[in-house]
C-alpha positions as CSV (number, residue, x, y, z in Angstrom):
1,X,2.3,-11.2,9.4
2,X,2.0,-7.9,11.5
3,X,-1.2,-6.9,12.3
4,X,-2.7,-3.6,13.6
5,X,-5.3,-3.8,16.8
6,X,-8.3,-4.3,14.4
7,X,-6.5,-7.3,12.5
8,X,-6.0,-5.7,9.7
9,X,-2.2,-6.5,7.6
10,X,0.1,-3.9,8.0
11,X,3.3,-3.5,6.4
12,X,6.5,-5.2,8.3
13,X,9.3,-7.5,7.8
14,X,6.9,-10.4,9.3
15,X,4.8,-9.6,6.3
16,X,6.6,-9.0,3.8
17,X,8.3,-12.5,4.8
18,X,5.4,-14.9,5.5
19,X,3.6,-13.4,1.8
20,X,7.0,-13.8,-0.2
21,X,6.8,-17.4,1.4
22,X,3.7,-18.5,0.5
23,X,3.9,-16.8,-3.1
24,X,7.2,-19.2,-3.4
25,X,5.6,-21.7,-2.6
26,X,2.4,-21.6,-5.4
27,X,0.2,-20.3,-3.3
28,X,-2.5,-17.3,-3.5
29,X,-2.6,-14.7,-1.0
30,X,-5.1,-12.6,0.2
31,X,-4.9,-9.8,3.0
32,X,-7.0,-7.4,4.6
33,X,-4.3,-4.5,4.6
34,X,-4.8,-0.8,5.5
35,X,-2.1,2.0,5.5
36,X,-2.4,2.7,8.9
37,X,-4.5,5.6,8.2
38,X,-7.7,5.7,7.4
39,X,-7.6,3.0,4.4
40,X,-8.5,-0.5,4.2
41,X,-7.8,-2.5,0.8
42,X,-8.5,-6.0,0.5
43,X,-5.2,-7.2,-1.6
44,X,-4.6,-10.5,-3.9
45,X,-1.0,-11.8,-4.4
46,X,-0.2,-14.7,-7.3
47,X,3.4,-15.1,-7.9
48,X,3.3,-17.0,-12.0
49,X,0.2,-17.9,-13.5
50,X,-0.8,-20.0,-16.1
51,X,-0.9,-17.4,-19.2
52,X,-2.9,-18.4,-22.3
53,X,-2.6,-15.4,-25.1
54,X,-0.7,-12.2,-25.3
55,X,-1.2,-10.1,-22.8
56,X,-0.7,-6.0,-23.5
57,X,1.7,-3.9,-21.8
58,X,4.5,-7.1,-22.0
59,X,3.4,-8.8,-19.1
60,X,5.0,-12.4,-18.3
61,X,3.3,-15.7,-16.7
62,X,6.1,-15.3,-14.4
63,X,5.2,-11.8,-12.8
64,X,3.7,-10.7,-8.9
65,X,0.3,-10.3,-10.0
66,X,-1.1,-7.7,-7.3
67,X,-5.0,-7.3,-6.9
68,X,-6.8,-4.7,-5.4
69,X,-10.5,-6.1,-5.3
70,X,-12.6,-3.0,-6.3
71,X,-9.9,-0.5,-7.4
72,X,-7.0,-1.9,-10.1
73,X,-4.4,-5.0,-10.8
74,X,-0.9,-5.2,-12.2
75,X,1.9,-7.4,-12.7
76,X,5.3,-6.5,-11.4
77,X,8.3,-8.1,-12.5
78,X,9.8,-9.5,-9.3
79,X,13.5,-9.1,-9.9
80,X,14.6,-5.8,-7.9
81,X,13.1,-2.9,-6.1
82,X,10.8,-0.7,-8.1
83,X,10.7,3.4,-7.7
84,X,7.5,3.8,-5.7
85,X,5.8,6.5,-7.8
86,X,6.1,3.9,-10.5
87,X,3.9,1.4,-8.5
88,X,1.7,4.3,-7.3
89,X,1.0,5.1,-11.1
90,X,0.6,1.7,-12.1
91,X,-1.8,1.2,-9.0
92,X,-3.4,4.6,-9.4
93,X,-3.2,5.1,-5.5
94,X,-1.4,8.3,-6.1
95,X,-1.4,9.8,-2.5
96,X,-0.1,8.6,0.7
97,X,-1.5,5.3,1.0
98,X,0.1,4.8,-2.6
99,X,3.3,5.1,-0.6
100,X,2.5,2.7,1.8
101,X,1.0,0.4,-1.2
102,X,4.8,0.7,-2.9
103,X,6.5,0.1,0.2
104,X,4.3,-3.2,0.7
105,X,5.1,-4.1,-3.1
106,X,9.2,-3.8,-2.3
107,X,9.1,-5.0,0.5
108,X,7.3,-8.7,-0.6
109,X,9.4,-8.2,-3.8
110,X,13.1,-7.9,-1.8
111,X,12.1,-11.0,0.2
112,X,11.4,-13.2,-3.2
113,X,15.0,-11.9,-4.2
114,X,16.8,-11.9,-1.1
115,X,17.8,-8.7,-0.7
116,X,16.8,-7.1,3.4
117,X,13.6,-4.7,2.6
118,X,15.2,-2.5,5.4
């Protein structure tokens, strides 16, 4: 993971890397990110879950379930890159953390397809 001088998660290759592993691997992931600004979000990742019911809004068992304890959740589908003010409105972080938020979202997602997230 990259990490700022407080220990905080910050977006990076090494992160993006080491969460797309762990997600492949069944795991849950939790981080104590910020945007390098003034924001600190504690952030759950679950790639599949078990799903029991329809859920609205079309969302599969086999999603990237993202977490923000205290502010929202979604479910990306983890198959390509996704336009960032679609994550920010999904995520309602509609400012400049939002950006940073999206470009920790691609980046995780481009590792868990392959494709270099720079």
């Amino acid at each position: 993971m990259n990490y700022n001088k407080y220990d905080e998660v910050i977006n990076g290759k090494n992160t993006y890397k080491e969460i797309a592993k762990l997600l492949q691997e069944n795991d849950t992931i939790g981080i104590g990110w910020t945007d390098e600004d003034s924001t600190h979000l504690d952030i759950i990742f679950k790639l599949e879950i078990l799903k029991f019911g329809g859920f609205q809004r079309g969302i599969k068992a086999n999603y990237l379930y993202v977490s923000i304890i205290d502010h929202t959740s979604y479910a990306f589908v983890p198959d390509t890159i996704k336009d960032g003010a679609y994550i920010q409105d999904k995520l309602r972080f509609n400012n400049d953390c939002g950006d940073k938020l999206a470009e920790l979202i691609n980046g995780i997602i481009s590792e868990l397809v392959g494709v270099s997230s720079e």
